[in-house]
C-alpha positions as CSV (number, residue, x, y, z in Angstrom):
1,X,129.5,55.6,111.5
2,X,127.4,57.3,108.9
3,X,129.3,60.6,107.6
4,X,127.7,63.7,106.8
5,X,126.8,64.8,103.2
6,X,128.9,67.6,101.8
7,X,127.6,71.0,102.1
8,X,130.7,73.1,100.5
9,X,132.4,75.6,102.4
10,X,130.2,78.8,101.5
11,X,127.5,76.8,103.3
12,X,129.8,76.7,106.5
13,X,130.8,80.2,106.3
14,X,127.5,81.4,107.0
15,X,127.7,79.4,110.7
16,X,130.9,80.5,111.2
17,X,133.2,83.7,112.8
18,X,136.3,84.5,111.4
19,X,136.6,81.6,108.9
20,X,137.3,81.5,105.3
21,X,137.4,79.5,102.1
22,X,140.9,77.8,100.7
23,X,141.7,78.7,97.3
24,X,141.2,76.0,94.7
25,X,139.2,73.2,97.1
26,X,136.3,72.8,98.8
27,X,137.8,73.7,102.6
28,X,137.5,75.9,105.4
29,X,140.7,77.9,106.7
30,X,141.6,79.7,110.7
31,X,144.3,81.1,112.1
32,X,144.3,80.7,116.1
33,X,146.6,83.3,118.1
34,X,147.1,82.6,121.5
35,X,149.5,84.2,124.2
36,X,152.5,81.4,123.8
37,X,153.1,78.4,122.4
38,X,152.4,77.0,125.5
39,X,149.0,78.3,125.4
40,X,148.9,77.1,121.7
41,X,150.0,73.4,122.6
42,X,147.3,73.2,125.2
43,X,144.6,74.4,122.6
44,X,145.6,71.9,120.5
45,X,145.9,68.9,123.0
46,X,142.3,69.9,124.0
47,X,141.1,69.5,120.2
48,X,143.2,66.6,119.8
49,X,140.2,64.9,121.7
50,X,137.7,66.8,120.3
51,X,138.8,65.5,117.2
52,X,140.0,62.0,117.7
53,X,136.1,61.2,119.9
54,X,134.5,62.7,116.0
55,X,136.8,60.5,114.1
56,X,137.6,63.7,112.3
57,X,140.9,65.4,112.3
58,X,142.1,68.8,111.4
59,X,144.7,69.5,108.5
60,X,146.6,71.9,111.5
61,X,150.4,73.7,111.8
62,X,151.8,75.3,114.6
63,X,154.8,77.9,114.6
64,X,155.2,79.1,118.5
65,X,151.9,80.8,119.0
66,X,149.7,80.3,116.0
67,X,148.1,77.3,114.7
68,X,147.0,77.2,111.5
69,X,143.6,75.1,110.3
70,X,142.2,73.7,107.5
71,X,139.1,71.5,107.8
72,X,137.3,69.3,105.0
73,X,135.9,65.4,105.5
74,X,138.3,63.8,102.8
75,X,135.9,61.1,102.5
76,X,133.3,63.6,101.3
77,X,136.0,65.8,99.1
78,X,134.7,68.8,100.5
79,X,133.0,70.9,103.5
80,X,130.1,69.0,105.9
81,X,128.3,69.4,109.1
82,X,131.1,67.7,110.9
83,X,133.7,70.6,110.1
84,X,131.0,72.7,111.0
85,X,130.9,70.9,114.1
86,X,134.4,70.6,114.6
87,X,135.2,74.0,113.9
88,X,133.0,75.6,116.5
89,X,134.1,73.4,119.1
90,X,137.5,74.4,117.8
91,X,136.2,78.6,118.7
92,X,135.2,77.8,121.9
93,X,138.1,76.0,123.5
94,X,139.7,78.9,122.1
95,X,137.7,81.4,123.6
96,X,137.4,79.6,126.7
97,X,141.5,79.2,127.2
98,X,141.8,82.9,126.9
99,X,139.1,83.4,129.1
100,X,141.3,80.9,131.6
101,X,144.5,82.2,131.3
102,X,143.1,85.9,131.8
């Protein structure tokens, strides 16, 4: 599989909502909120295949109903396409869970 070229995370940020920059590397940062970890742990099962069918996997915590991302391609030490990619995917299975549960 051919990776994507790094385009460093200012670059992202101008595709992406409610995303920022992590201090001292070149990585994007979100923090998802969802109704209960529940909710949470079904987000992140639904990205876990998102993910693992890119071969590119999320730097991710969860504490009961947040989850906490960070996403870079290690490979390119930095921000490309594919976290662009990922990240968006990552927005709406979040938006469309909510949209579910409501």
């Amino acid at each position: 599989m051919i990776r994507p070229s790094r385009i460093g995370a200012a670059a992202a940020l101008e595709r992406l909502d409610g995303w920022s920059a992590v201090d001292g590397r070149d990585a994007i940062r979100k923090t998802y909120t969802f109704k209960d970890f529940n909710l949470a742990f079904a987000w992140m099962t639904r990205i876990a295949r998102v993910a693992d069918s890119l071969d590119h996997h999320p730097e991710w915590s969860n504490i009961y109903n947040r989850v906490d991302v960070v996403l870079a391609t290690h490979d390119a030490a930095g921000v490309t396409a594919l976290d662009v990619n990922l990240a968006q995917r990552m927005d709406d299975a979040a938006t469309s869970l909510k949209e579910e549960q409501s």
